[in-house]
KEPA-345838 format. One record per residue (C-alpha): residue in one letter; chain; x, y, z. Coordinates in steps of 0.001 Angstrom, whole numbers, plus 500000, padded with zeros to 6 digits. Each point is the difference from the previous one (the first is absolute). Layout:
BEGIN
@res = a chain = A east = X north = Y up = Z
...
***
This chain:
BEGIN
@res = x chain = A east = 517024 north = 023679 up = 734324
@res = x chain = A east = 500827 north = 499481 up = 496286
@res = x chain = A east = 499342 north = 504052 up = 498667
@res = x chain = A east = 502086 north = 503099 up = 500503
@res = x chain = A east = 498834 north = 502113 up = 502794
@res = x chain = A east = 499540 north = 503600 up = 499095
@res = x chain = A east = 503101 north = 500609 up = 501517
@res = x chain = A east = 501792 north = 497995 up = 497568
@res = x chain = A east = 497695 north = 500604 up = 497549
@res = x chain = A east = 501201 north = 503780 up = 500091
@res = x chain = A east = 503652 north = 499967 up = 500483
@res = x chain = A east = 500248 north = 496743 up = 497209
@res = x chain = A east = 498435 north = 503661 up = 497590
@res = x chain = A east = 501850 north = 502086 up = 501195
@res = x chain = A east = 503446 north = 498305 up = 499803
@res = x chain = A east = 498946 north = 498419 up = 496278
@res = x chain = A east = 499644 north = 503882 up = 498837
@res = x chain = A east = 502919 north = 500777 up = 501742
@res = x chain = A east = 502094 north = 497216 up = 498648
@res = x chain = A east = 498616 north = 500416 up = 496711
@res = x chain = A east = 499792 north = 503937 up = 499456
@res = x chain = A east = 503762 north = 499796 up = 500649
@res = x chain = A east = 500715 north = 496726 up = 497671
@res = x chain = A east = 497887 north = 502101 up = 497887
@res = x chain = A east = 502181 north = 503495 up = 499979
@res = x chain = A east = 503121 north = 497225 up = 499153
@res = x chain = A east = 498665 north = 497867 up = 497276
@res = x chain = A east = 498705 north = 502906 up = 497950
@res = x chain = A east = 503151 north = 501103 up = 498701
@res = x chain = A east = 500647 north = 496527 up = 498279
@res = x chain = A east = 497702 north = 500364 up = 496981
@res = x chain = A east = 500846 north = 503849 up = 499377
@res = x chain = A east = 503289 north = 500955 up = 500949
@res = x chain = A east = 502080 north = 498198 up = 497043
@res = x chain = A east = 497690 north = 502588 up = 497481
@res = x chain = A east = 499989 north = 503251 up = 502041
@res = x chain = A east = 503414 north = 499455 up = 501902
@res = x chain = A east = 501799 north = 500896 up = 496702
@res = x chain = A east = 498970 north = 503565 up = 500424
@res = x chain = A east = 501758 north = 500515 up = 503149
@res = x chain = A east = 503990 north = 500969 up = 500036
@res = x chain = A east = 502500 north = 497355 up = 500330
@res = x chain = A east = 497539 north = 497087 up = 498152
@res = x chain = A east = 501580 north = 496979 up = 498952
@res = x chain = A east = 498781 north = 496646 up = 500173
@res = x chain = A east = 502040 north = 498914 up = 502980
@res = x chain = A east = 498740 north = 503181 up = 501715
@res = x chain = A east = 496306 north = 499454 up = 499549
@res = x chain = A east = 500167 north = 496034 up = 501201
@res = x chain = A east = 502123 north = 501559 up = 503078
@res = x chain = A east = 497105 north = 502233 up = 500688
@res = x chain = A east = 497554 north = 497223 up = 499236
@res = x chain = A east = 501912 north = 497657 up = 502370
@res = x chain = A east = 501007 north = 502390 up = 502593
@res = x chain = A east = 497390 north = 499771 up = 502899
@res = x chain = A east = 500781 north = 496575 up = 500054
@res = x chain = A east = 503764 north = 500355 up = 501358
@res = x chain = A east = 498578 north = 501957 up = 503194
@res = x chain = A east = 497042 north = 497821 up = 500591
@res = x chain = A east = 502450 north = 497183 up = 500195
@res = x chain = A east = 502053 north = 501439 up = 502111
@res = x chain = A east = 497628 north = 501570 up = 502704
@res = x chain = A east = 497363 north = 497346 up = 499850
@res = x chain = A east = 501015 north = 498279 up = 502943
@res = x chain = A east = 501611 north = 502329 up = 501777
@res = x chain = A east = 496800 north = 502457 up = 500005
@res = x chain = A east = 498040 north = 496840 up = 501444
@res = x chain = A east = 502036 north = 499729 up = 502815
@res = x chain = A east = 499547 north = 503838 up = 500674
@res = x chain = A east = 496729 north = 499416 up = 500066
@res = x chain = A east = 500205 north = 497849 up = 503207
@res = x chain = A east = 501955 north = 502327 up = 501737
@res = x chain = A east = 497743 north = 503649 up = 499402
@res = x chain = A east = 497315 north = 498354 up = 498834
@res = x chain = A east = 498188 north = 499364 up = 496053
@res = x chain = A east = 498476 north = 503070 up = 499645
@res = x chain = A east = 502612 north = 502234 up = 500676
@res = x chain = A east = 502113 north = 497492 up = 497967
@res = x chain = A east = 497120 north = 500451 up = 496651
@res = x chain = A east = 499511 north = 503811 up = 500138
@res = x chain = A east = 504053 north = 500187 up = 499717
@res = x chain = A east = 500301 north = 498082 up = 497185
@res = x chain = A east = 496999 north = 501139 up = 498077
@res = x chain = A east = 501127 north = 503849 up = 500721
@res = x chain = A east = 503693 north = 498421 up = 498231
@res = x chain = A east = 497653 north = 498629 up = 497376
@res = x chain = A east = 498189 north = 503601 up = 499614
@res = x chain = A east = 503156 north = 501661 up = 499936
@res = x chain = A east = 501641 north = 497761 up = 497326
@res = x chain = A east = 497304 north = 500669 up = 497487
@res = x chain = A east = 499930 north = 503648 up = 500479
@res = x chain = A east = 503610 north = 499912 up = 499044
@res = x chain = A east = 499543 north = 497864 up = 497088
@res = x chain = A east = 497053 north = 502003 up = 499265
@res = x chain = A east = 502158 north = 503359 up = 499971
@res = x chain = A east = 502942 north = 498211 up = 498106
@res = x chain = A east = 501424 north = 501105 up = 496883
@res = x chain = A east = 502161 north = 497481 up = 499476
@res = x chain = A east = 500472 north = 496177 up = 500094
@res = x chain = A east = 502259 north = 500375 up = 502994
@res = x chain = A east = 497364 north = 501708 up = 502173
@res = x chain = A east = 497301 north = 497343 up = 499304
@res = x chain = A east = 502661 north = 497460 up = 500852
@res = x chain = A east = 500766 north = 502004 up = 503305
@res = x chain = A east = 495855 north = 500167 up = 500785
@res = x chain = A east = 500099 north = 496227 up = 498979
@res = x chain = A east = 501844 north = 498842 up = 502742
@res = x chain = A east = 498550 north = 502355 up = 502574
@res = x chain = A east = 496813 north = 498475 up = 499131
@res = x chain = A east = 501385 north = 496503 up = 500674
@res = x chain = A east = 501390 north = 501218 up = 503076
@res = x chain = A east = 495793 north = 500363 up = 501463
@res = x chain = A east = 500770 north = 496074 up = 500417
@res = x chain = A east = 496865 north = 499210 up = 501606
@res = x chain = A east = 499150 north = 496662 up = 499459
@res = x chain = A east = 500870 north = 498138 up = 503256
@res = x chain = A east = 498223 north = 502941 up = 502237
@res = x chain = A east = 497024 north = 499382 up = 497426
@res = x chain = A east = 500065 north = 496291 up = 500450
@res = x chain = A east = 500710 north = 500098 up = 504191
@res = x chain = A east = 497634 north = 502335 up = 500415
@res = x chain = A east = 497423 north = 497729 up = 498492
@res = x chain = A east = 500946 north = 497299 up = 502280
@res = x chain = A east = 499480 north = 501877 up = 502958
@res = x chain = A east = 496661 north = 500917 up = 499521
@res = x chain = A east = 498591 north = 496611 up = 498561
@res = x chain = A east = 499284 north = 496607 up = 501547
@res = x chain = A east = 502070 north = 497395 up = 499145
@res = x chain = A east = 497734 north = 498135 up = 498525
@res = x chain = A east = 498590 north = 502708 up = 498031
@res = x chain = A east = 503739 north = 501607 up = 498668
@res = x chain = A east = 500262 north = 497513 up = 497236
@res = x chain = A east = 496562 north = 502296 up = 498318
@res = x chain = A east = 501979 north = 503135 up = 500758
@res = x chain = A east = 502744 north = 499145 up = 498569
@res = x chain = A east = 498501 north = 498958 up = 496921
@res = x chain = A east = 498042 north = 503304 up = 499825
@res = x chain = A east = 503232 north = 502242 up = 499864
@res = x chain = A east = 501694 north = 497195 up = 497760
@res = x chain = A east = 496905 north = 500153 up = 497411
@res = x chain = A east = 500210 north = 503945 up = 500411
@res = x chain = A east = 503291 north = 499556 up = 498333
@res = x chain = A east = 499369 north = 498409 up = 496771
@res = x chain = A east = 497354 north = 502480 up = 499472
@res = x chain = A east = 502261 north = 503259 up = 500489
@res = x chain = A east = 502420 north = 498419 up = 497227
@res = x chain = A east = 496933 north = 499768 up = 497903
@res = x chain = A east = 498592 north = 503412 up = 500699
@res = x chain = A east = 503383 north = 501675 up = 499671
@res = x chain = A east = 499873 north = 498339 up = 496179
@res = x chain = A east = 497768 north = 501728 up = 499858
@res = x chain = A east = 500135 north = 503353 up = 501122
@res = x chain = A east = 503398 north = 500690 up = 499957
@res = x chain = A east = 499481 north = 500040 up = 495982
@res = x chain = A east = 496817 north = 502684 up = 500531
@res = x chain = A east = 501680 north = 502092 up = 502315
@res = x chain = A east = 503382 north = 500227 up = 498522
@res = x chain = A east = 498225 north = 500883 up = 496500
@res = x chain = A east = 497656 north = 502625 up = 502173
@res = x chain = A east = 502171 north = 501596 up = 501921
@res = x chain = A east = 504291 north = 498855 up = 498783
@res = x chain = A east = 502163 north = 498053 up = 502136
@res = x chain = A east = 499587 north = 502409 up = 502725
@res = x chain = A east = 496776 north = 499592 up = 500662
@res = x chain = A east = 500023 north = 495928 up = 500437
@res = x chain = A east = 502713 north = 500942 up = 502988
@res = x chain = A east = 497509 north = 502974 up = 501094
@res = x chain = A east = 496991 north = 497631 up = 500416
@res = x chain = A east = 502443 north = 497274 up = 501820
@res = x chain = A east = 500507 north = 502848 up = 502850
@res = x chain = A east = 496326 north = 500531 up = 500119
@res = x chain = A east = 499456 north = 496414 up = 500466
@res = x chain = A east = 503027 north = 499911 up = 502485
@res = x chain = A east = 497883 north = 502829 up = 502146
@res = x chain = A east = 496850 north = 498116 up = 499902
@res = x chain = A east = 501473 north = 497124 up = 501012
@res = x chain = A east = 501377 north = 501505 up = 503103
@res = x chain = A east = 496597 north = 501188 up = 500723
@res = x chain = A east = 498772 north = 496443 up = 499835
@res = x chain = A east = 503002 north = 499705 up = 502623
@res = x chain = A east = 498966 north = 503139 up = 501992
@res = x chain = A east = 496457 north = 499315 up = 500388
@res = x chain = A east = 498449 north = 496766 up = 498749
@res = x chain = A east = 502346 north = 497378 up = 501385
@res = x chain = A east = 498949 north = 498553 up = 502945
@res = x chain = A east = 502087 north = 500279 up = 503333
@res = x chain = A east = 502111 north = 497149 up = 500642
@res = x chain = A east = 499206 north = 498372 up = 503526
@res = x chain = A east = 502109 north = 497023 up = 499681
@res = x chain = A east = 503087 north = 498877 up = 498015
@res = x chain = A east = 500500 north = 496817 up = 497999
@res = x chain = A east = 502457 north = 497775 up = 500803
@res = x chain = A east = 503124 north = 500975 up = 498158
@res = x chain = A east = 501542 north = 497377 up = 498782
@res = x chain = A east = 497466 north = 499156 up = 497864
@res = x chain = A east = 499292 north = 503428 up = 498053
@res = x chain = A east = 503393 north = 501856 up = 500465
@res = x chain = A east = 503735 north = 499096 up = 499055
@res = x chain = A east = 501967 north = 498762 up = 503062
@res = x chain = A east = 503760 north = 500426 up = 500339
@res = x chain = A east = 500375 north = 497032 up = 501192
@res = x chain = A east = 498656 north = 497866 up = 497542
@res = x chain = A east = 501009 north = 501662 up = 496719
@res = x chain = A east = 502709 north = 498555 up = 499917
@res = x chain = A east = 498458 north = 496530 up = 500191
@res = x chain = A east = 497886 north = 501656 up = 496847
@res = x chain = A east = 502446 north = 500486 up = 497609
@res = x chain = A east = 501564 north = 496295 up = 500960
@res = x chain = A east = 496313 north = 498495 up = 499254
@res = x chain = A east = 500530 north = 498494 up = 496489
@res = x chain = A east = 496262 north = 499178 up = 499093
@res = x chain = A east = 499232 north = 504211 up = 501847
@res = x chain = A east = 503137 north = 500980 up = 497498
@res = x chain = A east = 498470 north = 498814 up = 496923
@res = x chain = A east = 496597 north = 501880 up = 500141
@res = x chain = A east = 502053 north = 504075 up = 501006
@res = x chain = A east = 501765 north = 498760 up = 496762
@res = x chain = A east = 497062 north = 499093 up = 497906
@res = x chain = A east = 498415 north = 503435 up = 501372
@res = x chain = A east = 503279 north = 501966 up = 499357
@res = x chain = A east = 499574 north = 498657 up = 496402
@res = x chain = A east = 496526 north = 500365 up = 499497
@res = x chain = A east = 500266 north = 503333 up = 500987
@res = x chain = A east = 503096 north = 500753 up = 497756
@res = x chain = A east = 498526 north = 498578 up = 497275
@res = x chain = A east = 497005 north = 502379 up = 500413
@res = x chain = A east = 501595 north = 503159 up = 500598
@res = x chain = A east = 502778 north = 498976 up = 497256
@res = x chain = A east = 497163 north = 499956 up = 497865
@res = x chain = A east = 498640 north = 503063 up = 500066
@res = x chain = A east = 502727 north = 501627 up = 499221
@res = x chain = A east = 499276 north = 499251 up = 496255
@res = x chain = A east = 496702 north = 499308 up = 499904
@res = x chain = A east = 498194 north = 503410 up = 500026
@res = x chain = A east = 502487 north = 500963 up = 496665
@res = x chain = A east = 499231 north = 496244 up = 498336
@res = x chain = A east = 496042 north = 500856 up = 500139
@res = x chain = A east = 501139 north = 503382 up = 498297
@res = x chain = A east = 501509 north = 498959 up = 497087
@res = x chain = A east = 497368 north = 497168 up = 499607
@res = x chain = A east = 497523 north = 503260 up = 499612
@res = x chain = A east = 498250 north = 500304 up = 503310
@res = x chain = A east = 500923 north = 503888 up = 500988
@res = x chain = A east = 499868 north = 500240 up = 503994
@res = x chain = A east = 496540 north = 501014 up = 500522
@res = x chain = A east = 499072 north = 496235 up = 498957
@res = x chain = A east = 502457 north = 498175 up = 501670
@res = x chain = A east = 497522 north = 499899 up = 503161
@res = x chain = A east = 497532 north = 498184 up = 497392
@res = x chain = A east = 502643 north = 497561 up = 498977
@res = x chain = A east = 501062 north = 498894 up = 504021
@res = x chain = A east = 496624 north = 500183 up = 501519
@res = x chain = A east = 498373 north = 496878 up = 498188
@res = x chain = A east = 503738 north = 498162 up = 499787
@res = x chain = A east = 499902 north = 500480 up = 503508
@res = x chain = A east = 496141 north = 498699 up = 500538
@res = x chain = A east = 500231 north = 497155 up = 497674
@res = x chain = A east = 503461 north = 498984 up = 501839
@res = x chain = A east = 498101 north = 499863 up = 503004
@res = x chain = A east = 496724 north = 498062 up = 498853
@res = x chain = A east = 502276 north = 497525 up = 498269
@res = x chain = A east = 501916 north = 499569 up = 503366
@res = x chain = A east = 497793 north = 499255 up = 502796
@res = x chain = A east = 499165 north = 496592 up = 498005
@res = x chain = A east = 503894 north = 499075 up = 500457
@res = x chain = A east = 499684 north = 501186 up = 503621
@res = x chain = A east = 497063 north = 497577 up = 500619
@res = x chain = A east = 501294 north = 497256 up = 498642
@res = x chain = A east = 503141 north = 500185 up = 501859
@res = x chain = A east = 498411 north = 500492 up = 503700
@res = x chain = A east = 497086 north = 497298 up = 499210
@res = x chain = A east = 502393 north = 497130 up = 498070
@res = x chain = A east = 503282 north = 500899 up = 502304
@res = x chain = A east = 501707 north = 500606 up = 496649
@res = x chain = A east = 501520 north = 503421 up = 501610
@res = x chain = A east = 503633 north = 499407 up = 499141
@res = x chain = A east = 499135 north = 498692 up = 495841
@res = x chain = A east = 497683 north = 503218 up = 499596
@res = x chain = A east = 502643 north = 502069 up = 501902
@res = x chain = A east = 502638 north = 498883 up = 497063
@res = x chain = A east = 497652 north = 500565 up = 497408
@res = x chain = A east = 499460 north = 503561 up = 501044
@res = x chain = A east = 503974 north = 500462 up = 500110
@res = x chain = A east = 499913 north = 498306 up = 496060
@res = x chain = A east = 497137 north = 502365 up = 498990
@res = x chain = A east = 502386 north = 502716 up = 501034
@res = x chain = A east = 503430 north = 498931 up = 498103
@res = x chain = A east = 497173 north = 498847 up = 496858
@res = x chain = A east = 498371 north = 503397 up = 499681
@res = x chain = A east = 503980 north = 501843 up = 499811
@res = x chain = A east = 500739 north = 497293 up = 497533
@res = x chain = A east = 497138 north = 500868 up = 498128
@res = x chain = A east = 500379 north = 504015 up = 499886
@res = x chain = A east = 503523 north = 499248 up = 498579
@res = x chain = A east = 499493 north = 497620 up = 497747
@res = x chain = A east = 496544 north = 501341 up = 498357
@res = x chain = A east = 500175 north = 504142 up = 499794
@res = x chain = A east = 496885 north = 501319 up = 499875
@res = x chain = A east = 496955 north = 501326 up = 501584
@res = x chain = A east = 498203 north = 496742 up = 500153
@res = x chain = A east = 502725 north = 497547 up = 501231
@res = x chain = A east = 500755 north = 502526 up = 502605
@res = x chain = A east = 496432 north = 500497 up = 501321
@res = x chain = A east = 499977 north = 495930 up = 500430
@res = x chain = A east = 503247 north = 500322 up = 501482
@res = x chain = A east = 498911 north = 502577 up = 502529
@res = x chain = A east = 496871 north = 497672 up = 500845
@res = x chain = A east = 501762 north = 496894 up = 500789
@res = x chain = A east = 502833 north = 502502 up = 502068
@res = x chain = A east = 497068 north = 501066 up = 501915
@res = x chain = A east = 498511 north = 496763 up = 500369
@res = x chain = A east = 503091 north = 498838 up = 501807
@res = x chain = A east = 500899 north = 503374 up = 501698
@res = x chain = A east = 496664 north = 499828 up = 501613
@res = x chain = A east = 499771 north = 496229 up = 500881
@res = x chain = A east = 504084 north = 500664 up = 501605
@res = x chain = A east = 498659 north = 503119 up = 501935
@res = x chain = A east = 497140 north = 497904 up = 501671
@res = x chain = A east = 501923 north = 496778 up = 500843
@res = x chain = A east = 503592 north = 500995 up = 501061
@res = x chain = A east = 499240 north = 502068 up = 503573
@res = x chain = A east = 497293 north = 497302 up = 500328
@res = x chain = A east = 502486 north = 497416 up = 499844
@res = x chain = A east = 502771 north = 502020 up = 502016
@res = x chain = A east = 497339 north = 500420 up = 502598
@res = x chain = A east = 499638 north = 496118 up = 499819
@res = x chain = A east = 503472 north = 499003 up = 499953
@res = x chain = A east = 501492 north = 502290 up = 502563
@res = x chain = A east = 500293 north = 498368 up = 503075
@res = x chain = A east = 498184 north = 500481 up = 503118
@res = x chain = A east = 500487 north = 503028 up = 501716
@res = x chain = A east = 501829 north = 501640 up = 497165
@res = x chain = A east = 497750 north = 500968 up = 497385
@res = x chain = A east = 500787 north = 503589 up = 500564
@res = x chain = A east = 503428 north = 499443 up = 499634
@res = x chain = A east = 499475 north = 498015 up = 496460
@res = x chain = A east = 497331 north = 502409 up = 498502
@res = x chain = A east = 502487 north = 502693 up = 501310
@res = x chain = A east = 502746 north = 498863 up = 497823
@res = x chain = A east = 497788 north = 499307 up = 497340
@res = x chain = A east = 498533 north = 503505 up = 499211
@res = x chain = A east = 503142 north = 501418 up = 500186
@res = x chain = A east = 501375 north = 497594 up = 497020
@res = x chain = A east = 496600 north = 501336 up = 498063
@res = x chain = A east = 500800 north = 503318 up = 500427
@res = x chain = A east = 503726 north = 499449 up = 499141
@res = x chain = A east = 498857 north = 498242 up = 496652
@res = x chain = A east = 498410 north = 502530 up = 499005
@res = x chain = A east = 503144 north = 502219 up = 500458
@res = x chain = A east = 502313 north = 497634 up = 497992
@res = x chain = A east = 496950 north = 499834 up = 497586
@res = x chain = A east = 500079 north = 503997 up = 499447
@res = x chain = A east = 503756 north = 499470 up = 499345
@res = x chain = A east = 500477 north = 497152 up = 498052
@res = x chain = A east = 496930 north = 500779 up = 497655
@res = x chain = A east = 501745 north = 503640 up = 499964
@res = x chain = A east = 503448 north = 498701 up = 499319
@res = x chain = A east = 499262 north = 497513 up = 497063
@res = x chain = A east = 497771 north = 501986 up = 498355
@res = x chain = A east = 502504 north = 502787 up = 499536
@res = x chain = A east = 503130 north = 498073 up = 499256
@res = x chain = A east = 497922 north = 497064 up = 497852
@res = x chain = A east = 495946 north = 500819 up = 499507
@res = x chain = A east = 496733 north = 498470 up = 500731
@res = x chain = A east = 500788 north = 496442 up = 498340
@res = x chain = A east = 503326 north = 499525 up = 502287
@res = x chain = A east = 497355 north = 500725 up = 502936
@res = x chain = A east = 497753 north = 497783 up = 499414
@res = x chain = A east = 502687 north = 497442 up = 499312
@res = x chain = A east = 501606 north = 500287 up = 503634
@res = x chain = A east = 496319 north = 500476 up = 501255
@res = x chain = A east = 499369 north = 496104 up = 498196
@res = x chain = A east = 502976 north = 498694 up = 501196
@res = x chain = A east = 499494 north = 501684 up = 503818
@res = x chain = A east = 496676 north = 497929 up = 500093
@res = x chain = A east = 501448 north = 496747 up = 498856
@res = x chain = A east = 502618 north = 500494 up = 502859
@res = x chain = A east = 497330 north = 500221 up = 502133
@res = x chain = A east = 498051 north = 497088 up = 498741
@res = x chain = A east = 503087 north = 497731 up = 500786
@res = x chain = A east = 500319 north = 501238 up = 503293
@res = x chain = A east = 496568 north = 499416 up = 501343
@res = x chain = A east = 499572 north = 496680 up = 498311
@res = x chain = A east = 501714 north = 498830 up = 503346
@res = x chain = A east = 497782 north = 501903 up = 501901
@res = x chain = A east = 498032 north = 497567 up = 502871
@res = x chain = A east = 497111 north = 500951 up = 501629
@res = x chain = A east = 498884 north = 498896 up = 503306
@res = x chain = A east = 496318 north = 498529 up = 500683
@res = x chain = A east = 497759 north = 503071 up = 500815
@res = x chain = A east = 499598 north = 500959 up = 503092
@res = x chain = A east = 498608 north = 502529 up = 503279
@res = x chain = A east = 501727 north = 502576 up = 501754
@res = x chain = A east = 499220 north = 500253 up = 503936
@res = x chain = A east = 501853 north = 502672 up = 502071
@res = x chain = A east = 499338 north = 499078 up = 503787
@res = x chain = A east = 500867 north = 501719 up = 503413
@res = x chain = A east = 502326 north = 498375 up = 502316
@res = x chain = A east = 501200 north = 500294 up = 503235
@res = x chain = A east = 503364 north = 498197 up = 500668
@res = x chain = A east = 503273 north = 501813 up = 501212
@res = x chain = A east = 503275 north = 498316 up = 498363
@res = x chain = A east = 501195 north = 498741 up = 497014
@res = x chain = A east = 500132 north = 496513 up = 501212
@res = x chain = A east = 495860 north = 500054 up = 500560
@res = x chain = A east = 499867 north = 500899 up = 497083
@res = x chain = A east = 501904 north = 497716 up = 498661
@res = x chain = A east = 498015 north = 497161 up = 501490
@res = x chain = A east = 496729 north = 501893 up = 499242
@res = x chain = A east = 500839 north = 499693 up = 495989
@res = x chain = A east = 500839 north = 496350 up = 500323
@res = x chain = A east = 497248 north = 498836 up = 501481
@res = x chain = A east = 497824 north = 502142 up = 497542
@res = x chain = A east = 501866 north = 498929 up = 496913
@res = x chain = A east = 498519 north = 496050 up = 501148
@res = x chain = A east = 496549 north = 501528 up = 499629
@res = x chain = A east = 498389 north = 498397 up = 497384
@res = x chain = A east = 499683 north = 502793 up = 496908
@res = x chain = A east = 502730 north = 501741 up = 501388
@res = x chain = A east = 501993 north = 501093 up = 497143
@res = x chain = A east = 502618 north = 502340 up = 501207
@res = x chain = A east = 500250 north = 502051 up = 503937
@res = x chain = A east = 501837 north = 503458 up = 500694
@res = x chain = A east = 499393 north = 501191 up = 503431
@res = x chain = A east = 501524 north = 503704 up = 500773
@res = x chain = A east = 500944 north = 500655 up = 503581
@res = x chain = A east = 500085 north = 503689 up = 499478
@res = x chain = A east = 496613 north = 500105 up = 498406
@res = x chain = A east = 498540 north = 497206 up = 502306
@res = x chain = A east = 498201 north = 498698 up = 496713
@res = x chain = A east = 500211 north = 496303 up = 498836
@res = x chain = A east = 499660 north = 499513 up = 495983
@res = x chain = A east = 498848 north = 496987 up = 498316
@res = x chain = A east = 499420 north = 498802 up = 496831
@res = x chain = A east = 497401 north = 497244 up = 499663
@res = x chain = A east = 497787 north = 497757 up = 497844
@res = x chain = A east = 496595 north = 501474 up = 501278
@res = x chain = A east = 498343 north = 496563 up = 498985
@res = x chain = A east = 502212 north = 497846 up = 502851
@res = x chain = A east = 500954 north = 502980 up = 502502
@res = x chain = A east = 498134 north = 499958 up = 503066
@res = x chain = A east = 500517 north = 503679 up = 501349
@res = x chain = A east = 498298 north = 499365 up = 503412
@res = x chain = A east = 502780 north = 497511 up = 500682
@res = x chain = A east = 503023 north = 502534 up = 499182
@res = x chain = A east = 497980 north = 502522 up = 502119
@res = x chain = A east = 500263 north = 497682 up = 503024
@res = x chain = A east = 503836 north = 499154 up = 499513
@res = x chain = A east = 501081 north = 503682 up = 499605
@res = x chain = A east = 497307 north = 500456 up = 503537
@res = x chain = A east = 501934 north = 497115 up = 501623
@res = x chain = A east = 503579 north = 501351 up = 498731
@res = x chain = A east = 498768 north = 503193 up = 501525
@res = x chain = A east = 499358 north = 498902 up = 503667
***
C-alpha cells in the first residue's frame, strides 16, 4: 500500500497542529517583542534578546531527556505535561510586568520540550514504509507556523499589547492538549527506538561523528543567526517608516516570495545530485544578505537582504534533518536527530543573547557584522562536508540470543550486495540496515536473519 491509512492519516493532523500550534505560541514573539518589550520594567536590549532567546535554553536541555520519559510512562502522558509547562509559561509571561517575568515564562515554556514524544509517537502509529509522509507532514507544519506567527504575532500584539500574544499562546497550548485528549489515536504498538528516540548508548558515538557534528553546528547557527536577528529587526522596519501594524505586510510576501524562489534550488539539487553546491549557496545567501543590510542602510537593501536570508533559511531548514536522517547511521537516527534539535533550540538561545548583547554594547551594524562573519564560519566548515550515496532505512525483527550471533549475523549481512551499513540491537531484537534499494535484495536478508534465528 503506497497511501496513509486513516489511521495515519489522522494522527499525521493531529500531531502537525500540535507541533505547530506550539512552534506557533514560540515564534510569535520574534517579530513583536523588540517594539512592545520596551514598555515592560527592566528593558534593555540584552534583556529583550534574553527573553527572545530564552525557550531555547530549556528546550535544549529537556529535549532528550523528555523523549526518554516518554518510553518509560508513555507519549501522552509525556505531551499533556509539557504542553500544561507550555500553558503555564505563557500565562506568566502574559501576567508579567517586567522583562524578568517574561524571561522566567520564557523558559518555562521551553521546558514543554515535546518534540521527541511528538516525533516517537508518530512512529508508533505509522508503517514504516509510510513514516517518511508523516514525518514530512509535521516537518512542513513547521515552516508554516513561523510564517503564520509573522504574521499574527504583529496583529495580535497591536490588538490586544504584549499580553495578549502570550494569552492566545495558552489558548493554543489548551487546544492542543485537546487534540492530545481526544483526537489522537491510541497507540497499539511502539516503534523501534533506536530509530526515533535518543539512546544513551549511542550519544556518545553522536557527538564523536564528524560529518553528524557539522550539520547540529550548521543548525545551531542557522538558528542563532535567526533569532539574533530579530532582535533588531522589528525596530530597523520602524525607523525605515513601517509602524507595527504593517510589519505583518512587510514579512508575509518576503516570506512567500522566499519560498517560491526556493523550491527551484531544492529541485535542482535532489534531481542533478548537486545537494552539497546548493547547500553552500544557501549558507552564502545568508552571510550576503548581513553583508548587504550593513553595507547599504535602507529600506530597500534590507528587504533584498531579508529575501535572500529567507531564501537560504528556508532551503537550510528543509535539507539539514533530511541529511542528518541520511547520514546517521543505522540504528541510530534517533540518537542523531536527538542531538540535533537540541543544538537548534540552543542556537536560538545564544541567538537571543548575542543579538541582545551586541546590540546594547555596539548597535545593529556590529550585529549584522558578527551575523556576516558567523555565516562565513559556517561556509568554511561545511565545505568539507561529504555526503554518502542516498539510501533506505529497514528496521527488521530478529531472534538471536548473544552478542556473538549477532556479531556473525551483521557480517554476513554487511556482504549483501547494497548493504551499506548493519546495527543489530540485542535488547530490541531489531536488525537496522542501510541499503541501496536498487541492488538490495530484502528477501535474501529475510532468510539469513530466519536462518541466524534457528
Amino acid at each position: 500500500m503506497h497511501q496513509l491509512n486513516s489511521l495515519e492519516k489522522r494522527a499525521a493532523l493531529a500531531l502537525a497542529l500540535v507541533f505547530s500550534s506550539r512552534m506557533l505560541g514560540l515564534f510569535m514573539l520574534l517579530p513583536v517583542f523588540a517594539l512592545y518589550g520596551t514598555e515592560l520594567a527592566g528593558f534593555s536590549p540584552l534583556w529583550i534578546g534574553l527573553a527572545i532567546g530564552a525557550y531555547g535554553l530549556t528546550q535544549a536541555i529537556l529535549q532528550i531527556p523528555l523523549g526518554w520519559l516518554s518510553d518509560r510512562i508513555g507519549r501522552r502522558p509525556v505531551m499533556l505535561g509539557g504542553l500544561t509547562l507550555f500553558a503555564l509559561g505563557s500565562v506568566v509571561a502574559a501576567l508579567a510586568d517586567s522583562v524578568y517575568l517574561v524571561t522566567v515564562g520564557r523558559v518555562l515554556q521551553g521546558a514543554g520540550a515535546i518534540a521527541g514524544a511528538i516525533l516517537a509517537f508518530a512512529a508508533d502509529v505509522t508503517r514504516e514504509e509510510q513514516r517518511p509522509k508523516v514525518m514530512a507532514i509535521i516537518g512542513a507544519s513547521i515552516g508554516l507556523s513561523f510564517a503564520a506567527a509573522m504574521v499574527l504575532g504583529p496583529l495580535l500584539a497591536k490588538a490586544a499589547g504584549l499580553s495578549g500574544v502570550f494569552w492566545f499562546t495558552a489558548l493554543l497550548a489548551g487546544c492542543a492538549m485537546l487534540l492530545v485528549a481526544f483526537l489522537l489515536p491510541h497507540s497499539v504498538s511502539k516503534a523501534p527506538m533506536a530509530e526515533t528516540l535518543a539512546l544513551p548508548q549511542s550519544l556518545g558515538a553522536m557527538l564523536k561523528h564528524r560529518q553528524l557534528l557539522q550539520l547540529d553546528l550548521g543548525v545551531l547557527l542557522l538558528h542563532l543567526m535567526l533569532t539574533a536577528m530579530f532582535v533588531v529587526l522589528p525596530k530597523l522596519l520602524q525607523q525605515y517608516g513601517l509602524v507595527s501594524t504593517q510589519h505583518w505586510q512587510f514579512y508575509l510576501p518576503l516570506l512567500l516570495g522566499s519560498f517560491v524562489l526556493m523550491l527551484p534550488m531544492m529541485m535542482i539539487a535532489m534531481r542533478k545530485a548537486q545537494e552539497k553546491a546548493f547547500f553552500l549557496l544557501a549558507i552564502a545567501l545568508l552571510s550576503s544578505a548581513m553583508l548587504l543590510a550593513l553595507l547599504w542602510p535602507g529600506f530597500w537593501p534590507l528587504t533584498l537582504a531579508l529575501l535572500l536570508f529567507f531564501i537560504g533559511f528556508n532551503f537550510l531548514e528543509a535539507s539539514l534533518p533530511a541529511l542528518v536522517s541520511r547520514i546517521a547511521p543505522a540504528g541510530q537516527r534517533g540518537s542523531a536527530m536527538g542531538i540535533y534539535s537540541s543544538s537548534q533550540f540552543f542556537g536560538a538561545f545564544l541567538g537571543g543573547v548575542l543579538g541582545g548583547a551586541i546590540m546594547q554594547h555596539s548597535g545593529y551594524q556590529a550585529l549584522f557584522a558578527a551575523l556576516a562573519v558567523i555565516g562565513l564560519i559556517w561556509l568554511a566548515v561545511a565545505s568539507t562536508l561529504q555526503l554518502p550515496p542516498r539510501a533506505q532505512r529497514l528496521s527488521l525483527s530478529v531472534a538471536i540470543l548473544t552478542a556473538d550471533q549477532a556479531k556473525a549475523l551483521a557480517a554476513q549481512l554487511t556482504a549483501l550486495q547494497g548493504v551499506q551499513e548493519v546495527t543489530i540491537v540485542l535488547a530490541e531484537q531489531r536488525c537496522y540496515l542501510k541499503v541501496s534499494s536498487a541492488q538490495f535484495d530484502t528477501a535474501q536478508a529475510q532468510a539469513m536473519i530466519a536462518a541466524a534465528g534457528a
